[in-house]
C-alpha positions in Angstrom: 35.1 -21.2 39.6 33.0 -21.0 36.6 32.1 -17.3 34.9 29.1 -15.9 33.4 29.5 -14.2 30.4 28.0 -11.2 30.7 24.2 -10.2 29.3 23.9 -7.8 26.4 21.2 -5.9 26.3 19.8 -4.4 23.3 19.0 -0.5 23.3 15.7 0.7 24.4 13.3 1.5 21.7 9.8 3.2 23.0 6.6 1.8 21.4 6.5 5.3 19.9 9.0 4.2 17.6 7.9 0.6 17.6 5.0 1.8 16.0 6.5 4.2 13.7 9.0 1.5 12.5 5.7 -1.5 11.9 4.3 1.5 9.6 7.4 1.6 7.7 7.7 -2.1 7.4 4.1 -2.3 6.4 4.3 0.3 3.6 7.8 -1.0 2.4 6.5 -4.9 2.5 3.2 -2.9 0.4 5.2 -1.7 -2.1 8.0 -4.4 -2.4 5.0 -7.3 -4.1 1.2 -7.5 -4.1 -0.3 -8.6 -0.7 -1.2 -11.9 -0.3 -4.8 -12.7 1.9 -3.0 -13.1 5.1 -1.6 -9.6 4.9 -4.9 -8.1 3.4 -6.7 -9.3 6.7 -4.0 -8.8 9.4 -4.4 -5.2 8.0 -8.2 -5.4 7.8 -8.1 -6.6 11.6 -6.2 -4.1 12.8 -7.7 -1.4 15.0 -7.8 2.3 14.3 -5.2 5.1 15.1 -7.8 6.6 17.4 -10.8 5.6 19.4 -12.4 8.9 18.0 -12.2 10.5 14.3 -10.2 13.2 15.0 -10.1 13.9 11.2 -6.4 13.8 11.1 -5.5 12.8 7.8 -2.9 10.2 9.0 -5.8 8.6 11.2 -8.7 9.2 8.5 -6.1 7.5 5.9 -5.3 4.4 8.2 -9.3 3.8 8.3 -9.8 4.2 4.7 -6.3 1.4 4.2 -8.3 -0.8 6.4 -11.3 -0.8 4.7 -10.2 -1.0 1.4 -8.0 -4.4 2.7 -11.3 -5.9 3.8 -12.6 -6.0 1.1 -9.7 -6.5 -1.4 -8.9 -10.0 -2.8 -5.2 -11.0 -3.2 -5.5 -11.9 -6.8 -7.0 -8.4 -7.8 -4.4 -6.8 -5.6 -1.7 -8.8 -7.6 -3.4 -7.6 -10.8 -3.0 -4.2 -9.7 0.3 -4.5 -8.7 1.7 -5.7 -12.2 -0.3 -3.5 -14.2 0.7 -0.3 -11.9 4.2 -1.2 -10.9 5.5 -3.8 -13.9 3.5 -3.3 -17.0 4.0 -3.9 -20.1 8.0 -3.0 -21.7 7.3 0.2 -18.9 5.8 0.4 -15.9 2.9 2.8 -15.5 4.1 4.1 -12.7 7.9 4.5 -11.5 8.8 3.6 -7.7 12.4 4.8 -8.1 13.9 8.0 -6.6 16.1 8.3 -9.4 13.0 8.3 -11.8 11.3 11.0 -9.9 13.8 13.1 -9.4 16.3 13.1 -12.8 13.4 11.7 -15.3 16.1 8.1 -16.0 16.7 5.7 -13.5 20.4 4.6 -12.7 21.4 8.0 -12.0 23.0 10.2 -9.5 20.3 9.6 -6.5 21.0 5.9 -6.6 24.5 6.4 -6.4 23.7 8.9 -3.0 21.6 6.3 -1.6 24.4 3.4 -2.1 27.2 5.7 -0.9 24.9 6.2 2.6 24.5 2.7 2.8 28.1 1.7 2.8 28.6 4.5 5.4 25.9 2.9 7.5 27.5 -0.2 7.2 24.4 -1.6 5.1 25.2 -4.4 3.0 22.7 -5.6 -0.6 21.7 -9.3 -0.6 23.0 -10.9 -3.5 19.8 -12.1 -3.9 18.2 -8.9 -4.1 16.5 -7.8 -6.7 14.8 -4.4 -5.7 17.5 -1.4 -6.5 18.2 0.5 -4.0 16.4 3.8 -4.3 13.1 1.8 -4.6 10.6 2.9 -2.3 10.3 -0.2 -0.8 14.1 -0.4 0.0 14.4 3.1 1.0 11.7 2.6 3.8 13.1 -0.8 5.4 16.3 1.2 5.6 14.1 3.6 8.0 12.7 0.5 9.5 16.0 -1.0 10.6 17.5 3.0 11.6 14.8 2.7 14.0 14.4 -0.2 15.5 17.8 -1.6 14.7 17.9 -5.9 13.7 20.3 -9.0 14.8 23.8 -7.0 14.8 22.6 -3.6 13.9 21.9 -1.1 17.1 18.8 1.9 16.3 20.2 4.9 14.9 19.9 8.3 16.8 16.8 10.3 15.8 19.5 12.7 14.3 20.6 9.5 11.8 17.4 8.4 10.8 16.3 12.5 10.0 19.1 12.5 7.9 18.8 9.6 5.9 14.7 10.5 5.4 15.7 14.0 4.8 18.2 13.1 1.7 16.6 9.8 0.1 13.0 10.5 0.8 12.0 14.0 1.3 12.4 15.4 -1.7 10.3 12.6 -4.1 7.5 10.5 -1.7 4.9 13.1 -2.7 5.5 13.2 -6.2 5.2 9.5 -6.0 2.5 9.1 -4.0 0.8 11.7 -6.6 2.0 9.3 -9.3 0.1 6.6 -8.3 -3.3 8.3 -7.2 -3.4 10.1 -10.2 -3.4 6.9 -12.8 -6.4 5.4 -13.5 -5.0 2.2 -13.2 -4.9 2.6 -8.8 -7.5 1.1 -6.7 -6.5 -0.7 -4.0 -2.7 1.2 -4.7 -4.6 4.8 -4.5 -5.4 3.8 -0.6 -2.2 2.8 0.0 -0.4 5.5 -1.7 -3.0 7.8 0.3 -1.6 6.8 3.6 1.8 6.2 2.6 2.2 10.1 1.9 0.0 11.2 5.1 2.2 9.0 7.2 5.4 10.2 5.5 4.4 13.8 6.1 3.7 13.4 9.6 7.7 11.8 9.6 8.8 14.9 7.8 6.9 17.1 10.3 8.2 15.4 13.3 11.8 15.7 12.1 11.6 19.1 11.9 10.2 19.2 15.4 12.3 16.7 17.4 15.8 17.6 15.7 
């Protein structure tokens, strides 16, 4: 008699968090290299947060990304990029917690975020460049917490709180301030506009839900 090895399902996740984790894969993917024309108009296509303006400044900031993506071209957004982000010797503007928070990169808040990682069982591709308390980095983390990928199950919302609440909270606004402020941020002002509307609304909802 022949057996059937049993199905394994993978846990539920609600298209709440569905949506919540696409945000923080868009913003991380955003901040990780210039968009390319494919990802400037699968944003420009995409349909508002509401039917109505409800003048919520996450929904008002999700219109103005779209807008600015239609009309953006990807070799100006790759200018931007390098001049904000890599520079010359320095870049302009730092996308490191350790920066932000200690003024010197390398320091104690990237060894925090590293030690976390190991606990979480999260391993760096040797072919990774990005350190680990890069913004970029720091929000796929959230993206897998929530929605889990391959081998690696969601993390309860009580995880994923604490992980924002100790890598995250305490710089995203001074970096999101960072790049809005410098004169070099176009495109990178929009996107740094809704990246800190949608983070607060995370922050918020952590202190609701847990």
């Amino acid at each position: 008699m022949s057996t059937v090895a049993p199905l394994k399902l993978g846990a539920y996740v609600s298209p709440e968090d569905h949506g919540r984790a696409n945000f923080y894969a868009l913003i991380s993917r955003l901040f990780a290299d210039a968009p390319d024309q494919a990802l400037l108009q699968a944003i420009a296509g995409s349909p508002p947060l509401a039917s109505d303006d409800t003048g919520e400044p996450l929904s008002l900031a999700w219109s103005k990304l779209i807008a600015a993506s239609s009309v953006m071209d990807a070799d100006a957004a790759r200018e931007e990029f390098d001049a904000l982000f890599i520079g010359v010797g320095k870049a302009p503007v730092n996308l490191h917690a350790s920066h932000h928070l200690t003024g010197f990169m390398m320091e104690t808040p990237l060894a925090e975020v590293r030690g976390t990682l190991a606990t979480l069982g999260f391993a760096r591709l040797e072919s990774q460049t990005v350190v680990e308390d890069h913004l970029a980095a720091l929000l796929e983390v959230m993206r897998l917490l929530i929605v889990g990928a391959n081998d690696i199950s969601p993390a309860p919302l009580s995880m994923q709180k604490q992980f924002f609440e100790l890598h995250i909270a305490a710089w995203f606004e001074l970096c999101c301030s960072a790049i809005t402020k410098s004169s070099l941020a176009n495109f990178y002002g929009v996107v740094a506009q809704f990246t800190g509307s949608f983070l607060l609304v995370e922050r918020e909802g952590f202190a609701i839900d847990v």
